[in-house]
N, C-alpha and C positions, 0 to 999 in steps of 0.2 A: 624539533625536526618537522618538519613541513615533505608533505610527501602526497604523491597525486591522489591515491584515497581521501587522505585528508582535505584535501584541497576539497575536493567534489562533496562531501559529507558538510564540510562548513558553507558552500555554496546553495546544497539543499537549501531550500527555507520555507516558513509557513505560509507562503501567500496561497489563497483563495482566491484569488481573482483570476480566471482562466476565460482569454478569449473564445470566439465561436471559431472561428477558422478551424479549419480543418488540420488534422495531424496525417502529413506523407505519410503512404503504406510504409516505404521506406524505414523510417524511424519507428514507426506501429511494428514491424517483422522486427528490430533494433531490438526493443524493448522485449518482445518474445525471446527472441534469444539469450538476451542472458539472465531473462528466469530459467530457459532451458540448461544454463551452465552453471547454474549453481550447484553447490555440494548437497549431497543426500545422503543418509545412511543407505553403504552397500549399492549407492550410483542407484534407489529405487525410483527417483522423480516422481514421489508420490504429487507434488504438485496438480492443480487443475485449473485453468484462467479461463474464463468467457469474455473476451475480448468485445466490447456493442461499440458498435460506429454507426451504424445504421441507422437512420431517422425512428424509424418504430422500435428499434431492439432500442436506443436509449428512452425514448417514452416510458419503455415500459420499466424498464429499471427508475427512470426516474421516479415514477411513483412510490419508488421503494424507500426513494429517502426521506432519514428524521429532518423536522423542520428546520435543526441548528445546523443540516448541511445542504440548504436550501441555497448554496451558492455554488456548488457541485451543477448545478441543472443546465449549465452553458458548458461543460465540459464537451467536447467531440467526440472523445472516449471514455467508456466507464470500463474498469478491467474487473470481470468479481474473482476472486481468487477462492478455491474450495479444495477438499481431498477428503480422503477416510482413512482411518486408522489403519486396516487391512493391505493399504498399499504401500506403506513402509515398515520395518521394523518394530517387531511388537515386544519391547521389553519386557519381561518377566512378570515386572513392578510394578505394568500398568500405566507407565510413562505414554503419553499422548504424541509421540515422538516425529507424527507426521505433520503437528502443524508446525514444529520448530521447522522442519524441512520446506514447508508453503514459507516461514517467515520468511528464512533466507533470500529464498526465492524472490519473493515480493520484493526483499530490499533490492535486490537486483535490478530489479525494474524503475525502484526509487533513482540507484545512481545511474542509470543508461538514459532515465528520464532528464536528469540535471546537466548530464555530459554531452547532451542534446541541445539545453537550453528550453526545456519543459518544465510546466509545472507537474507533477504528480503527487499526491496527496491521498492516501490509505485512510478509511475512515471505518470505525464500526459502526456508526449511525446508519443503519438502516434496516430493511424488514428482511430477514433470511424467508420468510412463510410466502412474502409475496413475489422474492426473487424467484424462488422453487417454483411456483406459480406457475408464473410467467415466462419460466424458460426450459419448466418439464425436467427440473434437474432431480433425482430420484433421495429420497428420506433420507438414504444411508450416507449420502456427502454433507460432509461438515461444511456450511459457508462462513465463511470466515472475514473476507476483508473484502473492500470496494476499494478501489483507487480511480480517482480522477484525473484523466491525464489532458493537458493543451497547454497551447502558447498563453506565457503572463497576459493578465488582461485587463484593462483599466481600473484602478482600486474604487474610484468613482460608483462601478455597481455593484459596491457593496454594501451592506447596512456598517453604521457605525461600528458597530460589536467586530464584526470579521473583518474591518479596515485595521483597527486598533492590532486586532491578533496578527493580522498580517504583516503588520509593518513594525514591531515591539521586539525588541532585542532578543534574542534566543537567548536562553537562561538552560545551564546545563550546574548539576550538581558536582562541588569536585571529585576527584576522581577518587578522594579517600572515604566520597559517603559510598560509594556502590563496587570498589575493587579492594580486595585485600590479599597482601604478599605475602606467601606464604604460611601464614595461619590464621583462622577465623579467629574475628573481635568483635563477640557482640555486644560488649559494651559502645559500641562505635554506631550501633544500629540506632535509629529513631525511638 
């Protein structure tokens, strides 16, 4: 069954290659919005994004990234995605339950990006000490993700390495290594 999620989800893809052109407010507000309409525990939106468009607000975050996402650096946008614990749902257990609430979120952002005909691309490769730094965001927010958001952009400036990643078949595990019906099989586990 083929069904419009799906569709957008298999249309995602790894490319790195992201022009310099500019991304429309338009589609940038796009994007915000439906990290805003994501699901939360109890509607809290612990979510938090720093959206840098801006010539020096990406400099500086540029500086933040690891060298293997040194193809990120022509993005137009860098989104950082952060939150704390205390803004969502504090389970008993100790469950960390706000940054499942940021994932969400973020994918959000992943499919409004693709729906768009964007690249976007979430990475951990980069320095949380020097984001915080640089943008005065206070100890107690967890940073969490960076997403790179622009139009596809010639695979040419890329290094071999993130041409190959970019363009290599998406490989997904079946669906009987990571989902199980109705009771747990660990013998089925790695």
């Amino acid at each position: 069954m083929k069904t419009y999620v799906l569709s957008l989800l298999n249309n995602r893809s790894p490319y790195r290659a992201i022009a310099e052109r500019p991304v429309e407010p338009e589609k940038v507000r796009a994007l915000c919005e439906a990290a805003q309409l994501s699901a939360s525990c109890f509607n809290n939106q612990p979510w938090r994004f720093l959206v840098l468009q801006a010539p020096e607000a990406l400099e500086k975050a540029r500086e933040a990234l690891s060298e293997g996402n040194r193809w990120a650096r022509s993005a137009p946008v860098l989104i950082l995605g952060f939150s704390r614990r205390d803004l969502d749902c504090l389970p008993a257990d100790g469950r960390e339950y706000y940054l499942f609430d940021l994932g969400m979120a973020t994918q959000n952002i992943l499919l409004q990006a693709t729906e768009l005909g964007l690249v976007a691309r979430p990475m951990a490769g980069f320095s949380p000490a020097k984001l915080r730094e640089a943008f005065q965001i206070p100890k107690q927010y967890q940073l969490t993700v960076l997403v790179a958001v622009g139009y596809p952009g010639n695979l040419d400036s890329l290094d071999e390495e993130h041409r190959k990643m970019s363009t290599a078949p998406r490989k997904r595990n079946p669906l009987e290594s990571n989902f199980f019906f109705d009771r747990f099989d660990a013998g089925a586990l790695p």
